[in-house]
C-alpha positions as CSV (number, residue, x, y, z in Angstrom):
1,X,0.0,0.0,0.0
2,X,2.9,2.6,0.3
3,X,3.6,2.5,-2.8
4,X,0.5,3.5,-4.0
5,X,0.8,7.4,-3.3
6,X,4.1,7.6,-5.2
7,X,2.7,6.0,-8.5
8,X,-0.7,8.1,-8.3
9,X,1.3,10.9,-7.8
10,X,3.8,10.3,-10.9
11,X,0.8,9.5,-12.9
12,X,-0.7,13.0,-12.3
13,X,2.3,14.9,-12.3
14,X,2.8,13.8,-16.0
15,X,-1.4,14.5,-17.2
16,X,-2.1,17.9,-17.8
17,X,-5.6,18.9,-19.0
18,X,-6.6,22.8,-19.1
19,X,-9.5,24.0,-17.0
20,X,-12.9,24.7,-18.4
21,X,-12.0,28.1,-19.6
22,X,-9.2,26.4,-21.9
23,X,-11.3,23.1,-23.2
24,X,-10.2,23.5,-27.2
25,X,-6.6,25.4,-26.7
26,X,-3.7,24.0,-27.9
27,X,-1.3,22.9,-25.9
28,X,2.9,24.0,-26.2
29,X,5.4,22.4,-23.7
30,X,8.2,24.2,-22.9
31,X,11.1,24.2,-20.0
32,X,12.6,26.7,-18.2
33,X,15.4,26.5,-16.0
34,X,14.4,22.4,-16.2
35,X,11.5,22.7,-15.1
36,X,8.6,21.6,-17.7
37,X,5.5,23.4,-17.7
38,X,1.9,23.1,-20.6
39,X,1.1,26.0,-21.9
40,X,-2.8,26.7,-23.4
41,X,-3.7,29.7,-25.2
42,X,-7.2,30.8,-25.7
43,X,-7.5,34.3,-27.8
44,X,-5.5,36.8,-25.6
45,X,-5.3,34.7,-22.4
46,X,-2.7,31.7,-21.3
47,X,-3.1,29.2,-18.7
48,X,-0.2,26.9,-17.1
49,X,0.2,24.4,-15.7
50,X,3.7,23.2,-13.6
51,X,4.4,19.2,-14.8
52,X,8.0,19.3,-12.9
53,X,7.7,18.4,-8.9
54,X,9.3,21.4,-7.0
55,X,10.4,21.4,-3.8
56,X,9.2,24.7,-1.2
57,X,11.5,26.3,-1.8
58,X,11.8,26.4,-6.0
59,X,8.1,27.4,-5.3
60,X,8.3,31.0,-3.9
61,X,10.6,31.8,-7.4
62,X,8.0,29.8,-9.4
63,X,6.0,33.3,-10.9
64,X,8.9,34.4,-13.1
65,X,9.4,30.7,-14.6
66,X,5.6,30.8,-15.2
67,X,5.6,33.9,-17.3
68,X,8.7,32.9,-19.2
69,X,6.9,29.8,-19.9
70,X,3.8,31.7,-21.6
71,X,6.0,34.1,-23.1
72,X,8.2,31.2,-25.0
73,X,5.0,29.2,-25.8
74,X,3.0,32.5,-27.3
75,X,5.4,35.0,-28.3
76,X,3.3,37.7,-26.6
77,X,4.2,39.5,-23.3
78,X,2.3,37.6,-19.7
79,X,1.8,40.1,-17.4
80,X,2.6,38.9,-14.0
81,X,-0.3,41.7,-12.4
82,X,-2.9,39.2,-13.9
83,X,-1.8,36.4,-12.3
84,X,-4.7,33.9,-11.4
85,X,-4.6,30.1,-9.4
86,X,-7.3,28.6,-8.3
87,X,-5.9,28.4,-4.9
88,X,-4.4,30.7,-3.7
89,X,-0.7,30.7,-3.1
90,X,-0.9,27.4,-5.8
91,X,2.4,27.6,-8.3
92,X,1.0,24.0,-10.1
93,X,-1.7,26.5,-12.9
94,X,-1.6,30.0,-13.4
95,X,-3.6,32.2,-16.1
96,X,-1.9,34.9,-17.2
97,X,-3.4,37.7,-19.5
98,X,-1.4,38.2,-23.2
99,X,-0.3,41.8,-24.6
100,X,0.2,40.5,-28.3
101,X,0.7,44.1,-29.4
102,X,4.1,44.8,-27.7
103,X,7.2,43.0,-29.6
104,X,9.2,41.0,-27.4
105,X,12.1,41.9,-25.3
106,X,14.3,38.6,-25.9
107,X,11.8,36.5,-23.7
C-alpha cells in the first residue's frame, strides 16, 4: 500500500488537462530552468500548468518561470499583475493575460 501514493502521484504529475475556460486550446510544452510546464492559449489569455515536482523552496521563485513559460510558448508578453490560481498561493496553474501588441524583449 505505500507505494501506491508515489505511482498516483507520478501518474498526475505527468497529465495535464486545461481547465474549463481552456477546453479546445492548444497545448505548447516548454522548459525553463528544467522545469517543464503546458502551456494553453485561448484568444489573448494563457493558462499553465507546472508538470515538474518542485520542492518549497523552488516554489516562492515559481511566478517568473511561469511567465517565461507563456511568453516562450505564445510570443506575446504575460503580465505577471494578472496572475490567477485557483488556490491561492498554488504555483502547479496559473492564467496569465497576453499583450500580443508589444514585440518581445528577448523573452
Amino acid at each position: 500500500m505505500r507505494w501506491l501514493v508515489p505511482v498516483l502521484v507520478v501518474l498526475l504529475v505527468g497529465c495535464a488537462s486545461p481547465g474549463p475556460g481552456f477546453l479546445g486550446a492548444e497545448r505548447q510544452d516548454v522548459t525553463v530552468d528544467g522545469l517543464r510546464f503546458a502551456v494553453f492559449r485561448k484568444q489573448d489569455k494563457a493558462q499553465v500548468i507546472r508538470l515538474s515536482a518542485v520542492t518549497p523552496r523552488q516554489q516562492r521563485d515559481l511566478l517568473p518561470k511561469l511567465l517565461v513559460a507563456a511568453r516562450r510558448a505564445t510570443g506575446c508578453h504575460a503580465s505577471p499583475w494578472t496572475a490567477r490560481s485557483g488556490i491561492p498561493g498554488d504555483t502547479g496553474v496559473a492564467t496569465f493575460d497576453l499583450d500580443c501588441d508589444s514585440p518581445l524583449d528577448g523573452a
